[in-house]
C-alpha positions in Angstrom: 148.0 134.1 126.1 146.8 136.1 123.2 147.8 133.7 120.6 145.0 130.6 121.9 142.3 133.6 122.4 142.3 132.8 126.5 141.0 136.0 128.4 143.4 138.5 130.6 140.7 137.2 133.1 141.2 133.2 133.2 141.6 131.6 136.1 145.4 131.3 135.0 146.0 134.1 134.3 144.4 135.9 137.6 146.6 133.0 139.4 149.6 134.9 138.0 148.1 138.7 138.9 147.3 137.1 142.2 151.2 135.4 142.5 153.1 138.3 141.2 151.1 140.8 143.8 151.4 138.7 146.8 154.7 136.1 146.9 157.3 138.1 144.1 156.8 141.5 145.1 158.2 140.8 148.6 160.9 139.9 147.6 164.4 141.1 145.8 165.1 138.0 144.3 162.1 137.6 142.5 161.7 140.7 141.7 164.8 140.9 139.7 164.0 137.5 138.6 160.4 138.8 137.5 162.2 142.1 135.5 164.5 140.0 134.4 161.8 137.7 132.4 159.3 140.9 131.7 162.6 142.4 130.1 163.1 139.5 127.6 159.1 138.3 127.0 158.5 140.6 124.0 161.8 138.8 121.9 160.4 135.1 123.6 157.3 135.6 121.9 158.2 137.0 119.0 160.6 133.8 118.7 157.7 131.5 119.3 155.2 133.4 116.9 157.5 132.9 114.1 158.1 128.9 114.5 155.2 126.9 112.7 154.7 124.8 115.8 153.8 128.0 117.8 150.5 127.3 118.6 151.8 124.0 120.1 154.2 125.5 122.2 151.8 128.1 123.5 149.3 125.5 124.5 152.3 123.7 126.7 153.0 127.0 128.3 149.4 127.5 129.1 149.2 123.9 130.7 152.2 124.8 132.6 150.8 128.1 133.9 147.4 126.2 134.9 149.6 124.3 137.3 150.9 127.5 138.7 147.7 128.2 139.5 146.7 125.1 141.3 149.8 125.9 143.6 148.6 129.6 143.8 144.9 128.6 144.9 146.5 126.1 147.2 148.7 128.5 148.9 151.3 126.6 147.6 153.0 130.0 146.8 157.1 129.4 146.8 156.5 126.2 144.7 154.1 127.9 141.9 157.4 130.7 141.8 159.7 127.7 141.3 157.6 126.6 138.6 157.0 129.4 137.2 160.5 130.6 136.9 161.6 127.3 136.0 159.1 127.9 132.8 160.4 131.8 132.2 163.6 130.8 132.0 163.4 127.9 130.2 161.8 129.6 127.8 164.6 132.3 127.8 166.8 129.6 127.3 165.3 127.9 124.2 164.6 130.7 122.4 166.5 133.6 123.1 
C-alpha cells in the first residue's frame, strides 16, 4: 500500500503476512489461487496508478484489506481468504 504511504508493518498488512503463512499455504487451492493473483498484481497496479481516481481506489482496497484483518485477528481465517480472494480477483477482473 505504497501509494497512501501505510507501512509494510500495519496492522493490515501483518494481518495478510499472518493469513498467507498460516490458512493459504496449507493448502493447494489457495496457493494457486495466491500465485495466481501475485502473478498478475504488478499489471493491477500499474492499471490503477495510471487512472486519476487511483488514490480513491487504493483507499477502498485498503478498507477492504482492514476487514481481512478483523477476520484474521478473530480466527475467522477461511472467511478473511473468501474476502480476500473475492477482492484479488475482482480487482483482476476490473482492470486487467
Amino acid at each position: 500500500m505504497d501509494d497512501l504511504g501505510i507501512a509494510r508493518d500495519a496492522p493490515e498488512m501483518l494481518a495478510m503476512t499472518t493469513m498467507t503463512r498460516d490458512h493459504i499455504r496449507k493448502s493447494f487451492w489457495r496457493i494457486r489461487d495466491y500465485a495466481r493473483y501475485s502473478k498478475r498484481a504488478p499489471e493491477i497496479v500499474r492499471a490503477i496508478r495510471a487512472r486519476v481516481d487511483s488514490r480513491q481506489i487504493w483507499q477502498e482496497v485498503y478498507q477492504r484489506l482492514g476487514r481481512v484483518a478483523q477476520l484474521v485477528s478473530a480466527s475467522k481465517n477461511e472467511e478473511a481468504y473468501k474476502t480476500y480472494k473475492d477482492l484479488t480477483f475482482g480487482l483482476e477482473r476490473q482492470f486487467v
